[in-house]
C-alpha positions as CSV (number, residue, x, y, z in Angstrom):
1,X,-12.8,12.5,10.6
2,X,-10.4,11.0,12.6
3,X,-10.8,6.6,12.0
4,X,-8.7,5.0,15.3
5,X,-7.5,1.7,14.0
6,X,-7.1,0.1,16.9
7,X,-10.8,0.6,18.2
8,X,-12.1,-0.8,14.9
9,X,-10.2,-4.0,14.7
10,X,-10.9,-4.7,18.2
11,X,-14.7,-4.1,17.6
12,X,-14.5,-5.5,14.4
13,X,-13.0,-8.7,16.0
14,X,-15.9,-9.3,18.7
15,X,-18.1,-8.9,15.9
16,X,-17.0,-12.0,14.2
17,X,-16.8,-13.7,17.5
18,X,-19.9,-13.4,17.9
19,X,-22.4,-16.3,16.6
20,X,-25.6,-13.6,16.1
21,X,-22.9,-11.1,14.5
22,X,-24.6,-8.1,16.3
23,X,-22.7,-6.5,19.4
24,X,-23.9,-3.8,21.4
25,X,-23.2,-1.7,24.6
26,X,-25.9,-2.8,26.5
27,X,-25.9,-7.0,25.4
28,X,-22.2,-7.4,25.0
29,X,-19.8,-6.6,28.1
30,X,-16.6,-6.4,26.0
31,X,-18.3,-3.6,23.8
32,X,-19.0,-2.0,27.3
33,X,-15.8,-2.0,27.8
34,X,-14.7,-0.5,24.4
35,X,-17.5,2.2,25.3
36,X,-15.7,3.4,28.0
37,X,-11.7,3.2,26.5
38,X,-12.0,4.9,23.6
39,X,-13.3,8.7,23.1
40,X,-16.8,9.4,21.8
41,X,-15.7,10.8,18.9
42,X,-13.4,8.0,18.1
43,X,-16.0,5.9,18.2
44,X,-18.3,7.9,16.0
45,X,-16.1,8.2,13.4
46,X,-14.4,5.2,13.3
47,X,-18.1,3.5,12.9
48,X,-19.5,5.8,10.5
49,X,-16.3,4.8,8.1
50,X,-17.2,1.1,7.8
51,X,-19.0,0.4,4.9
52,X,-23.2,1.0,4.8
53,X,-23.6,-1.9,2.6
54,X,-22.2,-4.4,5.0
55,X,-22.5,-3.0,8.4
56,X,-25.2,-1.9,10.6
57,X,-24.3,0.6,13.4
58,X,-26.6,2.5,16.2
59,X,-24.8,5.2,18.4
60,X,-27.5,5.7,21.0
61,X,-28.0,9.3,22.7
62,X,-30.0,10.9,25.9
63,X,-31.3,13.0,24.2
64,X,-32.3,14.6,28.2
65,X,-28.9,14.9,29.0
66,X,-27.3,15.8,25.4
67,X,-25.0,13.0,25.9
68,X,-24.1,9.5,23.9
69,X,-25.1,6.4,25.7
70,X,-23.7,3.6,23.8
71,X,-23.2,2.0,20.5
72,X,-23.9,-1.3,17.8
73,X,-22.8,-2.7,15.0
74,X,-23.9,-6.0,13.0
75,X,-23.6,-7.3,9.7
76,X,-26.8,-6.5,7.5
77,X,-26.7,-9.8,6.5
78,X,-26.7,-12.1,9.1
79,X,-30.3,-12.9,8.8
């Protein structure tokens, strides 16, 4: 599993930006954006090594098409 730094502070940093503390492909533009600079598997591994007690994450698929549509991430507990 290959983590890419840089993708994970950046996300990590519009997550704490953000006054819900949930980000996602299709709400937030700037996680758009991320979407489509980094690699898919960058972005599947570097989510899936944040920690499960304190983050939430989504990776969306088509599952039509076979292909990955987007991502989110949020702090469980911002409720």
């Amino acid at each position: 599993m290959a983590v890419n730094q840089e993708f994970l502070d950046k996300v990590l940093k519009l997550l704490d930006e953000n006054p819900n503390k949930v980000i996602g492909t299709k709400y937030t533009p700037e996680a758009g954006k991320l979407f489509n600079e980094y690699s898919i598997v960058d972005i599947k591994d570097s989510l899936k090594s944040l920690d499960k007690s304190v983050y939430e994450t989504q990776i969306y698929e088509s599952f039509e098409m076979a292909i990955v549509t987007g991502f989110a991430l949020g702090l469980r507990d911002r409720y």
